[in-house]
C-alpha positions in Angstrom: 95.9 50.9 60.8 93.3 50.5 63.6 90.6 50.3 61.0 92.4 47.7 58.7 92.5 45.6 62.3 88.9 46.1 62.8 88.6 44.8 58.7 90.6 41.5 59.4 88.8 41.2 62.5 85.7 41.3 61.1 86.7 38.8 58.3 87.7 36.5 61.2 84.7 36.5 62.9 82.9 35.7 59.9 85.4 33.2 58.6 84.8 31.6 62.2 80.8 31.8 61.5 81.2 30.5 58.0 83.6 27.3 59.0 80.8 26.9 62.2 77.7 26.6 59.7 79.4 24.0 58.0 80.0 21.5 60.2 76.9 21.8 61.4 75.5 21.1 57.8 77.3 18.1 58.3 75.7 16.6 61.3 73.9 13.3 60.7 70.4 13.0 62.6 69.0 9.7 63.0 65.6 9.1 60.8 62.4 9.0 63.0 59.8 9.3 60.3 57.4 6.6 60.7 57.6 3.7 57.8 56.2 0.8 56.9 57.1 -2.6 59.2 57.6 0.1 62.2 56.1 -1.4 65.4 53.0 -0.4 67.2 53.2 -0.9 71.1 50.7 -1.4 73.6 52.1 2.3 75.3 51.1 3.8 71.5 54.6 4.2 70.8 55.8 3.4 67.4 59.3 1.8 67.0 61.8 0.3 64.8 61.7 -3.5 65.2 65.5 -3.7 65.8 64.5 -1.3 69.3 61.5 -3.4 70.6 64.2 -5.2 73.2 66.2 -2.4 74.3 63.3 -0.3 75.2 61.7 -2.8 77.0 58.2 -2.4 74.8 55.3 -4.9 74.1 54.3 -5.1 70.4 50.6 -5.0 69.1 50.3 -4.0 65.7 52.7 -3.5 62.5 52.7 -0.2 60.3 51.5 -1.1 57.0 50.5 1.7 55.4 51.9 5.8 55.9 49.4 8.3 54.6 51.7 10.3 52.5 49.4 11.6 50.3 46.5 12.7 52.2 43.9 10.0 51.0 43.5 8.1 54.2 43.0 9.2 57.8 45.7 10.3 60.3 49.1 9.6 59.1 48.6 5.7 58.9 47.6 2.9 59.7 48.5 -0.6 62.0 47.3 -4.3 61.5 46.8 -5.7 65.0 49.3 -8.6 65.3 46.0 -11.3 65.9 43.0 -12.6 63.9 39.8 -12.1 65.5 37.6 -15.6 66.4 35.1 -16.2 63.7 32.0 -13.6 63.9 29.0 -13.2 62.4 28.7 -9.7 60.6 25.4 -9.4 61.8 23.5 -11.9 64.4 20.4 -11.9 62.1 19.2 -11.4 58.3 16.9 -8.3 57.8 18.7 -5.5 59.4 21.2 -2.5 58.4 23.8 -2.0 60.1 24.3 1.4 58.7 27.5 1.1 56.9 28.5 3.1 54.0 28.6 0.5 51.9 31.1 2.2 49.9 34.0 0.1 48.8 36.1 2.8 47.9 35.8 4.6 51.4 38.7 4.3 54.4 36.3 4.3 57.0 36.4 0.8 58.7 36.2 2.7 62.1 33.0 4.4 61.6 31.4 1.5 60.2 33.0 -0.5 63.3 31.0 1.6 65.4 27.9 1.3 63.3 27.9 -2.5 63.4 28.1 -2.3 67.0 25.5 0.4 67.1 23.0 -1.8 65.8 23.1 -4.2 68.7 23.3 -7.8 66.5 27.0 -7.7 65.0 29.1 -10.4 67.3 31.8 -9.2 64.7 31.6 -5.6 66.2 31.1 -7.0 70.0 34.2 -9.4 69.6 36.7 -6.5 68.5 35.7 -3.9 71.0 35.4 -6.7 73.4 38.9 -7.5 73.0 40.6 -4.2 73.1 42.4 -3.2 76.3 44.7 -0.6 75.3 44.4 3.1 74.6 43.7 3.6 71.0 40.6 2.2 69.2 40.9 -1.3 67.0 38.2 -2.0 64.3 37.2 -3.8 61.4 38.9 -2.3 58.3 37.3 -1.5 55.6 37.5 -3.0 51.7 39.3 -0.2 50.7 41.7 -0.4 53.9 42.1 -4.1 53.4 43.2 -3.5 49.8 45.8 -1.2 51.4 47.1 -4.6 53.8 46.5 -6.6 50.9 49.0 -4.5 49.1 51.8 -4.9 51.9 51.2 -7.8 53.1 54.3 -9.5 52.0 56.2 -6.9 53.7 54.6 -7.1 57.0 54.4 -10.9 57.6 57.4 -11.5 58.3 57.5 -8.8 61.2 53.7 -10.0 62.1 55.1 -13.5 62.7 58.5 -12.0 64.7 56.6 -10.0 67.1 54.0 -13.3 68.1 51.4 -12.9 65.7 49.1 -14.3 63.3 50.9 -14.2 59.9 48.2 -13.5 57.2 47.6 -16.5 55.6 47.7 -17.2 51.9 46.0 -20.6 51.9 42.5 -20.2 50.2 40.8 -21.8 52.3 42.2 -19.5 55.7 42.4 -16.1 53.7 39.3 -14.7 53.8 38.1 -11.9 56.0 35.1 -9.7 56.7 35.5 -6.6 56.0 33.1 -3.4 57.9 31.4 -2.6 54.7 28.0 -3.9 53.5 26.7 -4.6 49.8 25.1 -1.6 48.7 21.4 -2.5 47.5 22.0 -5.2 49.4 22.9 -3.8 52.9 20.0 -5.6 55.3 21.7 -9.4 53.6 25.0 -9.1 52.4 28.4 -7.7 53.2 32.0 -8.0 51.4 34.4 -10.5 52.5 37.9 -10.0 51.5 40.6 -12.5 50.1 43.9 -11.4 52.0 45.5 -13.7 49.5 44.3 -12.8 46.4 42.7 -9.2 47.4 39.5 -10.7 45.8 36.1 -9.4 47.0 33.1 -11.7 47.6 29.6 -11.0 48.5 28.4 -13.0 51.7 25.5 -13.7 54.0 26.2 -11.2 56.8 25.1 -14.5 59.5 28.0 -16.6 58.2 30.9 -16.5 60.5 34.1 -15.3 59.3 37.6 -14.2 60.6 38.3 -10.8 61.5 42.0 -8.9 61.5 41.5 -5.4 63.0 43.3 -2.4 62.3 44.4 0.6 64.4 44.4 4.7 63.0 47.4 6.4 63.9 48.5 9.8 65.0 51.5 10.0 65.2 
């Protein structure tokens, strides 16, 4: 008898476990992955726009592109809510700025610092001049802008509710430089980028030109 009480015991116990592990199978956890049209905030932290209000945070910068796939740096990438003045890619003809000229590569923040490394890009000058916060804006690339180009539609609208400059599609307002020079061509010319067309155009580097930085996350 005592061991057929020590059987339904036992079975207790574990019916007890089993009925336990399922509810907890059960429990609903709120989604924190980051996702397209999240919120960049001058603290760094990266919100949903519905919580911008209720935890008191400043907006910079919309998420328009996760790296889910391991092609692109860190594990995404924010458009900095306002267009850059007009800048000249480089103060003067005749001189490399040492990008690598490679259409294809998402490295806007190493040619960033190039550009400014040469000592005559006001484009460079005007977006590390105008950065305050703690993580470091640039000049996308073509590749990277071809990645805002492609969600652009989905990020105005939050662009536009959180202050900013919505990208425009006018053709005559849409075009940007992008961080990456002509290759063959690198001491004249560098790509411009149509944000409403995703068209690419070979330009003077001297002409000025609008300039919407971007922001690497780690999150």
């Amino acid at each position: 008898m005592k061991i057929l009480h020590f059987i339904h015991a036992a079975l207790a116990a574990v019916g007890i476990a089993v009925t336990m592990t399922s509810c907890d199978e059960h429990i609903e956890f709120p989604d924190t992955a980051m996702k397209t049209c999240d919120i960049l905030c001058t603290d760094g932290e990266i919100v949903r726009y519905a919580d911008i209000e209720s935890k008191g945070k400043t907006p910079i910068g919309v998420v328009f592109h996760v790296n889910q796939d391991g092609k692109t740096e860190g594990t995404g990438y924010a458009v900095y809510l306002w267009d850059v003045p007009m800048a000249a890619f480089s103060d003067s003809l005749g001189v490399k700025q040492n990008t690598s000229a490679n259409p294809a590569a998402f490295d806007g923040n190493g040619n960033t610092y190039a550009m400014y490394a040469s000592g005559v890009s006001s484009a460079a000058t005007s977006v590390f001049d105008m950065w305050k916060y703690g993580q470091s804006a640039y000049i996308p690339s073509v590749a990277q802008l071809q990645l805002l180009y492609a969600s652009r539609n989905a990020v105005n609208s939050y662009i536009s509710k959180c202050g900013g400059d919505a990208i425009p599609a006018e053709p005559s307002e849409c075009w940007y430089w992008s961080s990456t020079e002509v290759s063959g061509q690198e001491s004249a010319k560098a790509w411009l980028f149509s944000l409403a067309s995703g068209a690419m155009q070979e330009t003077p580097k001297t002409e000025p030109h609008k300039i919407r930085p971007i922001i690497t996350l780690y999150h």
